[in-house]
N, C-alpha and C positions, 0 to 999 in steps of 0.2 A: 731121729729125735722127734717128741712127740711136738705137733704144733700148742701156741701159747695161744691162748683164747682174751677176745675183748671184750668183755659183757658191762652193756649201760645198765645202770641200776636207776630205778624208780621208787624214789622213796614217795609212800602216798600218804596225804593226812585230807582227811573229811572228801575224801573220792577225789582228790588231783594229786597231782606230783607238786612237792615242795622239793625246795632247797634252800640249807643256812650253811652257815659256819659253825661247826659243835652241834648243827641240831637247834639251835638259837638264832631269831631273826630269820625263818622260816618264811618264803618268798614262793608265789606259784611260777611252777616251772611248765602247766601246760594239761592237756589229757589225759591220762593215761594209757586209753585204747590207740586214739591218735599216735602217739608217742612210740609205744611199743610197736603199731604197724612204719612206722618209720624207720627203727632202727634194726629189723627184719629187713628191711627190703636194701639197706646201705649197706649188708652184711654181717652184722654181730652173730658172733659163736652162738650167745647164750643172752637171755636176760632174765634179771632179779627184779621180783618184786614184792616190797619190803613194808606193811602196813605199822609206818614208825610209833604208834599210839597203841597202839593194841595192846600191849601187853600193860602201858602205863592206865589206861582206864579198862581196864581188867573186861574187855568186852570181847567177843569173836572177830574175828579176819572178816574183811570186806566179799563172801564167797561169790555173789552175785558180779561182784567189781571184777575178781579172778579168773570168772568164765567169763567173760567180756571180754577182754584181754585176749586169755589163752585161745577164742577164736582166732586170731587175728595172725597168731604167730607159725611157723612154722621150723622152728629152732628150740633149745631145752629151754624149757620155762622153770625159774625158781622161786617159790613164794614163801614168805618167811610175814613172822609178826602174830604175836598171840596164840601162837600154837601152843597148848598147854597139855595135849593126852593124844596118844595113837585115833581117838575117834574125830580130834581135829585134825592132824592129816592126813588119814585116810578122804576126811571132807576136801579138803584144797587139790589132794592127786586126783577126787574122782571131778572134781570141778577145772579140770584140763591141765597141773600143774605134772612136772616133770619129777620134780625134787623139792622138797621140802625144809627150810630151812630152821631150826632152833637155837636160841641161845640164854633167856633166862630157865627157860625151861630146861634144860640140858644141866645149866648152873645150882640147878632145886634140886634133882633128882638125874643124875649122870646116868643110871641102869636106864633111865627112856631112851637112852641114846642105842643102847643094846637091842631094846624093846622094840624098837623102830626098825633097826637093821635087820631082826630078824622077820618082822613081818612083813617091810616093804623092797631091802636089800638094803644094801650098804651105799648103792649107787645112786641111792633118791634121798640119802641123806646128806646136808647140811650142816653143821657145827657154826652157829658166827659166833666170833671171841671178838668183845668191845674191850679193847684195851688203851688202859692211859701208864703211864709213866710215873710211877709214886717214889719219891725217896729213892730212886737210882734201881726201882726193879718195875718189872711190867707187871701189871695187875691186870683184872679183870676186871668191869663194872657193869651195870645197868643201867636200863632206862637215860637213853643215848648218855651214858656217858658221866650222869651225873650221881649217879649211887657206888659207892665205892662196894667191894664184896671183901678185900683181902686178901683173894685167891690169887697166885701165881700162875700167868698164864702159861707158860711155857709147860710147867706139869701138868696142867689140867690141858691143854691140847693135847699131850701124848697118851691122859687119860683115853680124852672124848675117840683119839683114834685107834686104839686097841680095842676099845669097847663099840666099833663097828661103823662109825663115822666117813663115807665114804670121801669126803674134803673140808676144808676147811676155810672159812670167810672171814679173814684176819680184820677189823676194823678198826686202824690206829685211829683213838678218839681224838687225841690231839691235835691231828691231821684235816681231821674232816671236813671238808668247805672249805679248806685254808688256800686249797693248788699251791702249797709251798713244795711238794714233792711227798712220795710214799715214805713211810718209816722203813729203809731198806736193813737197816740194822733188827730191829725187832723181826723182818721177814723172813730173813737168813735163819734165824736162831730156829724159829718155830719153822720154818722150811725144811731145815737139815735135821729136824729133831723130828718129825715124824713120817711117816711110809706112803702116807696120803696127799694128795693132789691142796694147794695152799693157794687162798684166791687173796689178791691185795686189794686192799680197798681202803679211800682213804688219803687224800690230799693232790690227786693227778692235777699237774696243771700246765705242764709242757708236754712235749711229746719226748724229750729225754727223760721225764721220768716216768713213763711206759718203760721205757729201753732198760732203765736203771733198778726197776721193780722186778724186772726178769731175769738180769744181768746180772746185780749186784744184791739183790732179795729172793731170786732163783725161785719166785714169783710162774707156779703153771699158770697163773690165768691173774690178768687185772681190770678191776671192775671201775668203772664212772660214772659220775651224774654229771653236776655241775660242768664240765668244760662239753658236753655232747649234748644238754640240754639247751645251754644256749648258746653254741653255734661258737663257741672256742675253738675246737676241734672236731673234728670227723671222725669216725669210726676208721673210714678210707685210709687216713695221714696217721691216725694211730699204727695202723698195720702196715702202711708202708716204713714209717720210722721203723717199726720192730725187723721188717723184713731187712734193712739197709743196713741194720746190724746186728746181720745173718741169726737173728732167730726166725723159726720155723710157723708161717699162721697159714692159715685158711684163707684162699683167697675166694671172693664172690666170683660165681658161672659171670661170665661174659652175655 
């Protein structure tokens, strides 16, 4: 069985890490560079990092913030936010990022998602799908959450992964900030509907719903902020929980 991966996510506004509920009420969570050498060194698989404004004031990725950072780490780095054309990620991968992540973009123009996989592989590609709950079906939205699109997420992920998306960054908006638990229902549907690797993200707030995101939303990999930001939970007690009901992680060298 493949090991399930724990990756903290760094949402950054004006060069720190914030954290709200929805996106709203937006609170500093800390460093970034700080941050990210921390959660290296406690073990995380992988970490995100997500410049949440960028696309809403129509400016470029923080690139100097990025290689800052991606010194630091020594694990896949993800960087997502404002990427709008192959000459913007080409920019983030050469300024130390691992995988690249899109999502209104992807939403504008789907063939970027092809366009990308052919020029950088399918494996440094990212899809994030911001989805809320409209009238009893899953949508898509933007701009955390509060732009409605109309799109149906569940087709449009089976789109974004035939068309060379090497995983996908499920973000129930609903969820977000809340720690009431992942959307294990919405994670399942788009889990089992397409071929690619499905990251949850997205309301963690115990360490049963780690276990419940992998278990029960079949969930390769679950992302956090808020409960490893401030000191809720561990990366450690994350992966111990997962381990104690027998899923497969990574454990840090001794």
């Amino acid at each position: 069985m493949l090991t399930r991966r724990v990756i903290p996510c760094l949402d950054i506004e004006g060069g720190r890490v914030v954290k709200g509920v929805n996106f709203l009420g937006l609170r500093d969570a800390g460093d970034p560079v700080e941050l990210a050498s921390r959660y290296d060194a406690e073990g995380a698989d992988e970490l995100t990092f997500l410049d949440i404004r960028a696309s809403d004031q129509g400016r470029d990725i923080l690139l100097d913030l990025v290689e800052r950072v991606s010194r630091r780490l020594f694990i896949p780095f993800t960087v997502g936010g404002g990427l709008r054309s192959i000459d913007d990620m080409r920019a983030v991968l050469l300024a130390g990022a691992d995988k690249v992540s899109i999502g209104t973009a992807a939403l504008r123009d789907p063939d970027l998602v092809a366009r990308a996989a052919n020029q950088f592989g399918s494996q440094a590609i990212v899809v994030s799908l911001d989805v809320r709950r409209v009238d009893g079906r899953f949508e898509l939205t933007t701009h955390g959450g509060r732009q409605a699109t109309g799109v149906e997420a569940l087709g449009f992920a089976s789109k974004v992964a035939a068309l060379g998306a090497g995983e996908l960054l499920l973000n129930d908006m609903d969820a977000d900030g809340t720690q009431a638990g992942f959307g294990c229902e919405l994670l399942r549907l788009v889990a089992d509907a397409v071929p690619v690797p499905v990251i949850a993200s997205g309301g963690a707030g115990t360490l049963q719903d780690f276990v419940d995101a992998a278990v029960q939303g079949h969930a390769a990999a679950v992302l956090a902020a808020s409960v490893f930001h401030f000191g809720t939970l561990t990366i450690h007690q994350v992966k111990a929980a997962l381990r104690a009901a027998g899923i497969p992680v990574r454990l840090p060298p001794c």
